[in-house]
Structure formats: structure tokens, C-alpha cells
C-alpha angles and dihedrals in degrees: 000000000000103000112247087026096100124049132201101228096171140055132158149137144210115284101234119037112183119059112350103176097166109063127062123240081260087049101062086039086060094041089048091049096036080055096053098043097050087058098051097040100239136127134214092266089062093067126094116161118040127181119183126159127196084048124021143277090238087061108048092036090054095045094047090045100243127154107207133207093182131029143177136193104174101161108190103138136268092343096055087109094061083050089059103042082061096045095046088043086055095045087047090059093048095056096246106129132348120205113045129189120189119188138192130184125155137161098217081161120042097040088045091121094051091046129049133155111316118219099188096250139283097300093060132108089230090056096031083048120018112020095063087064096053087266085133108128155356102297095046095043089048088053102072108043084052099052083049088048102052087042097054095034103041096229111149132229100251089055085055085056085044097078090057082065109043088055102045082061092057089043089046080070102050124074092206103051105098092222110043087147098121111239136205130217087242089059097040084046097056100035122119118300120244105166116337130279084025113085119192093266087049094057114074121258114265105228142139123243144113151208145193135211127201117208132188143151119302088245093051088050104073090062092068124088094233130084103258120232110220111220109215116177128009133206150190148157139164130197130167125323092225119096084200095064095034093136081233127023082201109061127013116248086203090059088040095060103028096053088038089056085041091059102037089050090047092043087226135154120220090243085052087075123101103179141007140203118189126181108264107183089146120011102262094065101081084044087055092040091048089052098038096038085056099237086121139032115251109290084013098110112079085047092045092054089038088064094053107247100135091044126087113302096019131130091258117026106218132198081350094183094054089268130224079323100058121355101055133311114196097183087273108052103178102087076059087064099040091049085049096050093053090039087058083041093047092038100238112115126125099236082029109198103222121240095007112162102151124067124182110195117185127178131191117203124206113341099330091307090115142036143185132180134182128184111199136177141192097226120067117238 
């Protein structure tokens, strides 16, 4: 993709985020999509290109009434949208399609007794080699790359609670984000413990929502009533599922390649960005995406957010809108950071950083085994 040559037009949620017990999981999909096309003027049959994760691309084609020419179903975790953003943006160039609509909806929350963390089944390496050691979900695989990463970096607990903080402020700013109550280290410190070192304000909200993003060719774009948000550099990676065979417990190898193939393909330096969102499903992953994406040196990171760079007012807004901790956390947080970034290019955004041309959006999905970023701007190269 030439940077600046495909547009996001379109950009919505749900409109409620928290507890939604009555719609469906389809049903947020439809109201994100319904959203996003009411602001852009367009109707199902303008569609032809469509990308969801968590359900597929057949059902919620077939219940918006969409006839695809181009369809995608990557399912890689909560970074699958990302995924996406970079795939349609790919088959838009191409010429394969030129209008896409990628949905998310999922009820992370109410359905939370009928879900739980899915292993894959008895035949896989996570159950035959993990799982019968407590390795079992989210909370008990993060644990240990973390651990690993305070004790080789030298980052300290209390800048690891430090991150709960810095983003409750953000999310103290904005109506929609479900906590807005501002924190302390001491109380993030003493709530209550999940799995050490993961206190209850270090762990993401469990709610249900969804979004939807449009995308289309920069040309295309000028003819919507909305302000278009360029797309400049993609990225993704993948490695093993496994926290136990990650080639490095400390940094993630995903984040390193796919922000490296984000910022080639922009032709962007790291001072060139105004503002970040990176996937913070448990407190240490803004620390790791500060440190893989390149925005700070190896065991920079907790210092970095300590001094407030990444708070209001600070020289890089991060997870402006509270992030996975504090703003919503469906179960697949990413389609949350794309819709944040084009709210601060759009200028938009409830704590709008000003002047702000320039987004980085990175997504982790799973523990560390994938990864999508997307560089946007507001100005067209």
C-alpha cells in the first residue's frame, strides 16, 4: 500500500459499552456497523468488501445484508482488526474490492458464565504442555513474562502500577470509559490480588461493546461527509501461542516486526508521533510496546511513563481514551484503539490531544503470539 492511498471514512461504537444484556453478539456487530454507515451515508449495498473476527465474515454478511466480493476472517486475537485495517487496505489498492466494513461486537461480559479461557482442546501443545502446570489463561501465562521482565529490566513494581494510573487519568476525562474514578499506585498497589504480581487495577475491564471501521481509497474519500483518516504504514506478525517457547519472555518478537514494517512502510520517524495506543489488556503491555515498537531504550519504559510522558500533557499521549484498564474490554480490545486513534485524528476525542497529525495503534493478540500496527494520519502525503 502507498501510504496516504487508502482512507478510514468511517468510524463508530456501540452505543452503549458496560453490561449490554439485551443484544446479541450480532447484534453489536449490526449496531457498530449501522453507526458507521449512518455517518458516512452509505447502505449495505454499498459495501463490497467486509473483515470480523470472534464470529465470521458469512454471518454477519448475510445478517446485514451485504454481498461481498472480498472477505476476510483472520482470527488472531484481540488484534485481528488491525489485521484487518492492513488486509482491506491491501485489497483496496488492488483494486479488489472498494468499499470495506470491519465489525466487532462481543459480550465479554454478559456471557462471561457460559465463556472462559479456551485452551484448544486436549490434543493441543498448550493443554499436553502448559496447562497441567496452572498455565491456563490470561492472567497465569502474563505472569510470567512479566516476572522475567521487571527482573532483567529493572523496572519496579510500583511503575508497573503506575500504568493503572496514568491511564485512569486519561479515562477521568473521557464520559464513555466505565472507570473515570482517579487511582493511586498505593491503591493499585493494595487492591485486590489476582496473580501476582496483577492486582485487580492491573488486569482489563470485562465488558461487552463493539465498533466498526469503513474504509476506501483516498480519492473516494473526499466525497464523505466525514474527515478521512490516511492510513500510512501496516504491520503484523505472529509467533507461538505458547508463553513457554516465546524466543524472549522480555520483548515480544510479534511487536518487534510488525511496528518495524508500520514505520518502514509510513516513512516515520518515532518523534514524528503525536499520539499512541497500545493494547493494554494487563498493565506491562504498554511497558513492552513502548520498548518493541522503539519509542524507548531496553528497561526505559516504567521510568518513561513515571515521568509522565504518556499522561496529559505529556510529550506522547498514550491510551488516551483509559485503555483495556480503565475505558471498555470486550474480550478483543483492539477495534477500542483503532476507533481512539481516528477520534484524536478526527479530532474528536473526548481528552483531544491538540494538534495532533500523527496516530500509532498497536495490538497484541493472545498472550504476545500476534501482533498489528497501524500508523495514520490526518493529512494526506
Amino acid at each position: 500500500m502507498r501510504p496516504g492511498s487508502v482512507a478510514i471514512v468511517g468510524a463508530s461504537e456501540t452505543n452503549e459499552l458496560g453490561e449490554i444484556k439485551d443484544k446479541s453478539e450480532i447484534q453489536l456487530h449490526a449496531e457498530a456497523a449501522i453507526n458507521a454507515m449512518r455517518e458516512t451515508g452509505l447502505k449495505p449495498s454499498d459495501i463490497d468488501g467486509i473483515a470480523t473476527a470472534g464470529t465470521t465474515p458469512s454471518i454477519i454478511a448475510h445478517y446485514l445484508g451485504i454481498k461481498p466480493g472480498w472477505a476476510d476472517g483472520t482470527m488472531v486475537g484481540g488484534c485481528s482488526f488491525l489485521l484487518h485495517v492492513r488486509h482491506a487496505a491491501a485489497a483496496i489498492a488492488e483494486g479488489m474490492c472498494s468499499t470495506v466494513l470491519i465489525t466487532h461486537g462481543q459480550s465479554g461480559r454478559s456471557n462471561i458464565a457460559q465463556g472462559g479461557f479456551v485452551g484448544g482442546g486436549r490434543a493441543s501443545l498448550q493443554a499436553q504442555f502448559e496447562s497441567p502446570y496452572g498455565i491456563v489463561g490470561p492472567t497465569t501465562m502474563f505472569t510470567l513474562p512479566v516476572l522475567r521482565f521487571l527482573k532483567e529490566t529493572g523496572t519496579t513494581i510500583e511503575q508497573l502500577a503506575n500504568v493503572a494510573v496514568v491511564q485512569r487519568e486519561w479515562a477521568s476525562r473521557n464520559p464513555r470509559a466505565k472507570l473515570q474514578e482517579l487511582t493511586s499506585v498505593e491503591e493499585v498497589l493494595s487492591d485486590r490480588m489476582i496473580a501476582y504480581p496483577f492486582t485487580r487495577a492491573m488486569c482489563c475491564l470485562v465488558t461487552d461493546g463493539g465498533g466498526a471501521l469503513i474504509l476506501t481509497s483516498a480519492e473516494r474519500a473526499q466525497d464523505f461527509p466525514t474527515r478521512p483518516v490516511y492510513l500510512l504504514g501496516t504491520g503484523e506478525s505472529v509467533e507461538m501461542q505458547m508463553i513457554s517457547q516465546m524466543y524472549d519472555k522480555t520483548r515480544s518478537t510479534a511487536f518487534r516486526i510488525s511496528g518495524k514494517k508500520a514505520f518502514d512502510e509510513a516513512g516515520i520517524s518515532h518523534d514524528d508521533a503525536d499520539h499512541l495506543m497500545i493494547y493494554d489488556a494487563f498493565a506491562h503491555l504498554p511497558l513492552y510496546g513502548l520498548e518493541d515498537l522503539g519509542f524507548c531504550g531496553r528497561g526505559e519504559a516504567g521510568a518513561f511513563i513515571e515521568e509522565r510522558h504518556t499522561a496529559p500533557g505529556g510529550s506522547l499521549p498514550t491510551n488516551t481514551n483509559g485503555g483495556g484498564l480503565s475505558y471498555t474490554h470486550s474480550g478483543m480490545y483492539g477495534m477500542f484503539a483503532l476507533q481512539e486513534s481516528v477520534r484524536q485524528m478526527r479530532g474528536t476525542a473526548p481528552a483531544q490531544v491538540e494538534g495532533a497529525k500523527i496516530s500509532v495503534c498497536h495490538g497484541v493478540g493472545g498472550m504476545f503470539y500476534a501482533a498489528g500496527t497501524i500508523i495514520m494520519s490526518n493529512e494526506r502525503p
